[in-house]
N, CA, C and O of each residue as an XYZ file, in Angstrom:
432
protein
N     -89.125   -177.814    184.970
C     -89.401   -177.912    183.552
C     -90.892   -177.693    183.274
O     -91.161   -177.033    182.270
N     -91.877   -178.147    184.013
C     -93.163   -178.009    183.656
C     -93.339   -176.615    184.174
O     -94.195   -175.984    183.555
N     -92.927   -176.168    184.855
C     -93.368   -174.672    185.131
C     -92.702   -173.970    184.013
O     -93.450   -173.053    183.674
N     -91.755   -173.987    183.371
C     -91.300   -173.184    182.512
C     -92.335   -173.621    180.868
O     -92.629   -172.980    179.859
N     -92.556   -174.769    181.264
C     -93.643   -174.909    179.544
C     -95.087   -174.169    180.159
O     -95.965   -173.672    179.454
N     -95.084   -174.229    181.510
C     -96.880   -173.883    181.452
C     -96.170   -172.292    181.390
O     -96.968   -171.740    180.632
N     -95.109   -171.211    181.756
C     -94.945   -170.053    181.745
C     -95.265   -170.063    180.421
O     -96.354   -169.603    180.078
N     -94.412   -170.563    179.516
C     -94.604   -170.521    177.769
C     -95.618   -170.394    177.043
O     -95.757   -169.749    176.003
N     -96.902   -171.527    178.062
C     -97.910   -171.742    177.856
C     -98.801   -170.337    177.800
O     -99.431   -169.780    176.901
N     -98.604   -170.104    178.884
C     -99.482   -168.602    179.634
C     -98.796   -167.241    177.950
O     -99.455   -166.606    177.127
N     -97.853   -167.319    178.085
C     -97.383   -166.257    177.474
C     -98.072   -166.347    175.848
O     -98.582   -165.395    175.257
N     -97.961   -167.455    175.436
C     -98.476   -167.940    173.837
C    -100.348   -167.467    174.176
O    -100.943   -166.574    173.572
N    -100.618   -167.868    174.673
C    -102.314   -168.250    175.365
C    -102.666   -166.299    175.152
O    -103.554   -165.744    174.506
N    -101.665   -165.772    175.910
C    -102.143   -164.196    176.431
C    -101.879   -163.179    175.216
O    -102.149   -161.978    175.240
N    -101.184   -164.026    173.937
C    -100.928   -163.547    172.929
C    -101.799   -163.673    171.664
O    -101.899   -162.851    170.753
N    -102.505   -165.057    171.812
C    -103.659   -165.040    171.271
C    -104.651   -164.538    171.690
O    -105.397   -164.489    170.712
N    -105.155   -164.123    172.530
C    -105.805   -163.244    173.340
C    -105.743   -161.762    172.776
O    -106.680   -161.026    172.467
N    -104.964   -161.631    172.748
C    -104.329   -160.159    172.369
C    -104.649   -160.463    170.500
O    -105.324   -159.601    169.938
N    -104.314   -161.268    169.935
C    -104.999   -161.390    168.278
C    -106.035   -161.120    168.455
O    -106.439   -160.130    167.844
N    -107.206   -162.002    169.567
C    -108.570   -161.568    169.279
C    -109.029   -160.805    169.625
O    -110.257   -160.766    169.706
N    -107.971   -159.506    170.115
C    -108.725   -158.810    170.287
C    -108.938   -157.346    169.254
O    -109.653   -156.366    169.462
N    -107.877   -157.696    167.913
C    -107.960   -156.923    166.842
C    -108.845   -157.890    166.277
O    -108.224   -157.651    165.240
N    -109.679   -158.741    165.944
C    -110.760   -159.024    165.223
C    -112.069   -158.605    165.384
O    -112.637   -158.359    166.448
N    -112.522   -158.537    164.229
C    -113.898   -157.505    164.171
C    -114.799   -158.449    165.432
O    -114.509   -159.566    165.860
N    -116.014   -157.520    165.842
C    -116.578   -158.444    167.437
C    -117.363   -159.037    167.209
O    -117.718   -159.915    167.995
N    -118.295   -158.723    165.454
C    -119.014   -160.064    164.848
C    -118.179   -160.920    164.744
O    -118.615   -161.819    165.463
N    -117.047   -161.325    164.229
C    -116.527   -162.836    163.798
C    -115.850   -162.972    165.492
O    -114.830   -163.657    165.415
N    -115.987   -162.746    166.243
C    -115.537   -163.450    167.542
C    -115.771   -165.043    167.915
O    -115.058   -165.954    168.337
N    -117.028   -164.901    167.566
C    -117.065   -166.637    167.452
C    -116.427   -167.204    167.214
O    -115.694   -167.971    167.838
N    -116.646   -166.776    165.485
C    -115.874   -167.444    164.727
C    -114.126   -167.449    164.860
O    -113.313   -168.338    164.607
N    -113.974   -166.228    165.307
C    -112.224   -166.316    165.575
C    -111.562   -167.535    166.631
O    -110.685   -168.396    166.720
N    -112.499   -167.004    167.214
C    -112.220   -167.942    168.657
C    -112.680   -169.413    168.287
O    -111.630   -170.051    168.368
N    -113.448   -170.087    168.009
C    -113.596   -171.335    167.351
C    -112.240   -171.570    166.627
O    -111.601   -172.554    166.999
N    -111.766   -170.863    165.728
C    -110.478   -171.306    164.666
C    -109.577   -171.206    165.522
O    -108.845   -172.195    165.528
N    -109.246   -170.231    166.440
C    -107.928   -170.226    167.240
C    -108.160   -171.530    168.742
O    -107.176   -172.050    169.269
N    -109.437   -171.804    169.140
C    -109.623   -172.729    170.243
C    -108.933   -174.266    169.483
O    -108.248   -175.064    170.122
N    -109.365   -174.459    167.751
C    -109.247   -175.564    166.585
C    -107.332   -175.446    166.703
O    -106.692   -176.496    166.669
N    -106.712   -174.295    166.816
C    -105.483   -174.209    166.261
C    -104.657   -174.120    168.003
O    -103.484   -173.747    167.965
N    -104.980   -174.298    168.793
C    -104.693   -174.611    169.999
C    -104.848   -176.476    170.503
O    -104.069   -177.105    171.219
N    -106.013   -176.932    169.886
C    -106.001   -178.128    169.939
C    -105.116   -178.937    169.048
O    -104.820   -180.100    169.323
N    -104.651   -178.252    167.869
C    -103.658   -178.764    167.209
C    -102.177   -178.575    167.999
O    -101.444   -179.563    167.960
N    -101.693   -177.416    168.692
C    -100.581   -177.399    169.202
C    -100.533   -178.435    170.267
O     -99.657   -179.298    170.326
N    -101.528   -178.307    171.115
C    -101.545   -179.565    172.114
C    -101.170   -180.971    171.766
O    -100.212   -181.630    172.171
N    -102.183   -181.313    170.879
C    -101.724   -182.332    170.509
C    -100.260   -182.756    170.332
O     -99.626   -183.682    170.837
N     -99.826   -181.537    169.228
C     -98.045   -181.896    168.282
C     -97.603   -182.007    169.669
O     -97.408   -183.172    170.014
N     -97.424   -181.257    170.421
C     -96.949   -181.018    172.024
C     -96.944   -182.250    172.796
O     -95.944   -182.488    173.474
N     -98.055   -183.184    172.791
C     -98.462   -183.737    173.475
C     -98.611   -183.533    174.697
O     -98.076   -184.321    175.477
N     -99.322   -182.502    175.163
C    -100.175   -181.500    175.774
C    -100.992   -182.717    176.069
O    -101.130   -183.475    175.110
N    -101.581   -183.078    177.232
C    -103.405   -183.548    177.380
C    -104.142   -182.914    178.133
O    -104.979   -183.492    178.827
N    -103.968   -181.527    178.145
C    -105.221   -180.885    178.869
C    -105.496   -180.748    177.474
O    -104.921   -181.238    176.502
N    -106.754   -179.782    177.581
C    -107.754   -179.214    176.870
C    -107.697   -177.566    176.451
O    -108.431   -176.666    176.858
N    -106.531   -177.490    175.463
C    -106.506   -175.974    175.646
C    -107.513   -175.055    174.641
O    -107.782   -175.216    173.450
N    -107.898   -174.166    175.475
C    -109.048   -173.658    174.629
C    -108.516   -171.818    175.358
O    -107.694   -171.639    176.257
N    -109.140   -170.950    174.762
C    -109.055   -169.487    174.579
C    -109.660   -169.171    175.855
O    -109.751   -167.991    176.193
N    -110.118   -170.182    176.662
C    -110.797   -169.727    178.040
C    -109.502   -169.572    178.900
O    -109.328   -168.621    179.661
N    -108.687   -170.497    178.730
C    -107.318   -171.070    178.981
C    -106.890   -169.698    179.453
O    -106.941   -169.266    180.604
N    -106.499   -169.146    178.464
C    -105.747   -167.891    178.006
C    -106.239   -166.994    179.164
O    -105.473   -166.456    179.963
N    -107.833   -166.860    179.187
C    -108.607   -165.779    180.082
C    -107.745   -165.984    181.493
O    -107.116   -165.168    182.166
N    -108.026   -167.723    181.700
C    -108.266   -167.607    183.020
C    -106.334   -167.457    183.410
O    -106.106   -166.951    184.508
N    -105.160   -167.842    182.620
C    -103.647   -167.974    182.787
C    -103.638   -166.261    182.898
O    -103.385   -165.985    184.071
N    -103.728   -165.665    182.509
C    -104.334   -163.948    182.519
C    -104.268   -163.189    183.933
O    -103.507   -162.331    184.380
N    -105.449   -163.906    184.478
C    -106.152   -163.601    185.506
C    -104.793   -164.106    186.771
O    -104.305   -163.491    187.719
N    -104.501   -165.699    186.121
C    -103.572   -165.785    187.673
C    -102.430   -165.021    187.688
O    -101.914   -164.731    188.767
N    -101.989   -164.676    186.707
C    -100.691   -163.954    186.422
C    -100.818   -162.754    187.155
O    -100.088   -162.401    188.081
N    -102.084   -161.958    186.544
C    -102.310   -160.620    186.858
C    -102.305   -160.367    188.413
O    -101.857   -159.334    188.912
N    -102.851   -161.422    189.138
C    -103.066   -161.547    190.148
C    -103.557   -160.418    190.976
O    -104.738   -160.085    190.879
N    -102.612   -159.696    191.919
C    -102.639   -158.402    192.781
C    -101.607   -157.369    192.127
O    -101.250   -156.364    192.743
N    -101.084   -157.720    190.653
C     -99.855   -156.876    190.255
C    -100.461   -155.769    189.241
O     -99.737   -154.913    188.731
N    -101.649   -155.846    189.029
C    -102.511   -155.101    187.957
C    -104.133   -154.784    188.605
O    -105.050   -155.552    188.896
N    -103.978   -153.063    188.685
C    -105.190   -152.397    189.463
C    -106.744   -152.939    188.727
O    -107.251   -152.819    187.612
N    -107.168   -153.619    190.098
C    -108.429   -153.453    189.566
C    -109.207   -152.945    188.353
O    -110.032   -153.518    187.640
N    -108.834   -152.019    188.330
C    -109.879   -151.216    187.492
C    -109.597   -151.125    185.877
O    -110.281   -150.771    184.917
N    -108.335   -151.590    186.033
C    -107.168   -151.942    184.092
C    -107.664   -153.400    183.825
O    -108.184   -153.883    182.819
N    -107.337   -153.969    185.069
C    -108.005   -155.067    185.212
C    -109.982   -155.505    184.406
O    -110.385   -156.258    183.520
N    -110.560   -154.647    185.243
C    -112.148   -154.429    184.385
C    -111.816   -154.207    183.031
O    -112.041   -155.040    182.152
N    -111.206   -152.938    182.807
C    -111.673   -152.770    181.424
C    -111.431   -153.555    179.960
O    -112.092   -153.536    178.922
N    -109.953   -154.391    180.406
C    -108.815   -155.571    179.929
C    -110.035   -157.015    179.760
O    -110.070   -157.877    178.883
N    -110.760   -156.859    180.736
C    -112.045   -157.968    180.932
C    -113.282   -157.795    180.000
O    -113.841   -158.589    179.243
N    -113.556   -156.299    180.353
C    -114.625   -156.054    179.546
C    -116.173   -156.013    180.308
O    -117.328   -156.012    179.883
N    -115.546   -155.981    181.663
C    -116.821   -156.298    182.390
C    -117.768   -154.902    182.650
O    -117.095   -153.921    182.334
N    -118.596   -154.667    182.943
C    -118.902   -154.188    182.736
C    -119.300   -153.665    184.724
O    -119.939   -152.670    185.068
N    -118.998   -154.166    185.168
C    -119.639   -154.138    187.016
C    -117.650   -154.128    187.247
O    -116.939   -154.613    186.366
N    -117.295   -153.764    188.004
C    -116.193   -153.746    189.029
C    -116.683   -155.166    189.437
O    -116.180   -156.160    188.913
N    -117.609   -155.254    190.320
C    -117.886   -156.285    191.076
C    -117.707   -157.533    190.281
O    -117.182   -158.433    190.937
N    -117.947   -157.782    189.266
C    -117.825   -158.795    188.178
C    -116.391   -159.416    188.121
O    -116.036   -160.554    187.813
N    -115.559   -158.139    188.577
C    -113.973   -158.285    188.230
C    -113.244   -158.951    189.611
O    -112.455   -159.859    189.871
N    -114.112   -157.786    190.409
C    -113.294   -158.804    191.968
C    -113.859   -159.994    191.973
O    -113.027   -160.753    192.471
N    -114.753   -160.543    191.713
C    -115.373   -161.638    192.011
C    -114.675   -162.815    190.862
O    -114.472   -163.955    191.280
N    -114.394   -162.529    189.676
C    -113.561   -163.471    188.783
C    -111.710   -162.958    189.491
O    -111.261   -163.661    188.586
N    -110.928   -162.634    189.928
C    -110.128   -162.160    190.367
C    -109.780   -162.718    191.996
O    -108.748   -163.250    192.404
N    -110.818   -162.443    192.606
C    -111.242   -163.239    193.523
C    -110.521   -164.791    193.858
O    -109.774   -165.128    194.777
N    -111.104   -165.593    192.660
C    -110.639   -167.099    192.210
C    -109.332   -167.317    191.803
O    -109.097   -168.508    191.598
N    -108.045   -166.267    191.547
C    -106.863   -166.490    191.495
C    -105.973   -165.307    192.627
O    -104.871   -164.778    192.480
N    -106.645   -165.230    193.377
C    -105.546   -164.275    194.247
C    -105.432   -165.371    195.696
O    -106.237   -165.684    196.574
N    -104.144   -165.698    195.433
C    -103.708   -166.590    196.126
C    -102.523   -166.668    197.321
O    -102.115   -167.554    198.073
N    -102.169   -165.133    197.060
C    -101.204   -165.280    198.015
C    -100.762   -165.671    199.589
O     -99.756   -166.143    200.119
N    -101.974   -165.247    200.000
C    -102.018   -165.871    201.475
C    -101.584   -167.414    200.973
O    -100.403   -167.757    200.913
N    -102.529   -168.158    200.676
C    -101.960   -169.385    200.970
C    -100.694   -169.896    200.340
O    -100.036   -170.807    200.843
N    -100.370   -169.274    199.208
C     -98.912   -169.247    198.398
C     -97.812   -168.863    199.571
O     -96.993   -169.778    199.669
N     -97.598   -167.967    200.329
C     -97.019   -167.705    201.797
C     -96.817   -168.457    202.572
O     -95.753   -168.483    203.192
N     -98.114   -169.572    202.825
C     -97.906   -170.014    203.750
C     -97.396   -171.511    203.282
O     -96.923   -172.296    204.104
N     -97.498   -171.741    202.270
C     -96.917   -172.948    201.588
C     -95.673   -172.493    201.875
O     -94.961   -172.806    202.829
N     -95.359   -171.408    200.611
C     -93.392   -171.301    200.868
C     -92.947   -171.616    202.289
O     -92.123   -172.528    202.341
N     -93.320   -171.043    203.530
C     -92.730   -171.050    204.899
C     -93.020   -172.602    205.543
O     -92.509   -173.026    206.580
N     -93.954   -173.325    204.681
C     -93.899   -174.615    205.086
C     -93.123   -175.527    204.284
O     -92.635   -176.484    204.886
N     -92.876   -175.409    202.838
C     -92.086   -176.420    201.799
C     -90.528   -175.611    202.093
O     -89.500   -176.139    202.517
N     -90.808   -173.773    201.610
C     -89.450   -173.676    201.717
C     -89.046   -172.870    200.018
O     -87.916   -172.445    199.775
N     -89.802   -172.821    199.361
C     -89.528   -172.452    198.299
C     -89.657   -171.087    197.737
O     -89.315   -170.862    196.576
């Protein structure tokens, strides 16, 4: 059950993401402030107690994307501006080795 609300989670998160990214790139702040404000409201109704904020979104993104999305779609989806910028945030969610070696030890 909690994996299927945090999937929900990820999917809502990567969709606001995707709103901000039709807003003009002056009001970004500001977008992102109102949508980080309108995320803390869902949490709450939810009764959610993490802290969901639009970083959220970045980083649920990133683990998803994992090794299933090239590098380089990857950069430009980021905005980074270095490759290196991208493996190195990318880096911090590619997990499969040890995801492997869990399954062959739990089983799942």
């Amino acid at each position: 059950m909690e994996f299927e609300a945090t999937a929900n989670l990820s999917r809502f998160c990567l969709g606001l993401t995707a709103l901000s990214e039709i807003i003009d790139i002056d009001s970004v702040n500001t977008a992102t402030s109102k949508l980080n404000k309108v995320l803390k409201s869902i949490a709450t109704q939810a009764n959610i107690d993490k802290n969901l904020v639009m970083h959220n979104a970045r980083n649920s993104f990133g683990n998803i994307a994992g090794d299933k999305i090239p590098i380089h779609t990857l950069q430009k989806l980021y905005r980074h501006s270095s490759i290196i910028t991208t493996a190195n945030y990318q880096q911090s969610f590619t997990n499969k080795d040890t995801d492997d070696a869990i399954d062959k030890v739990v089983g799942f």
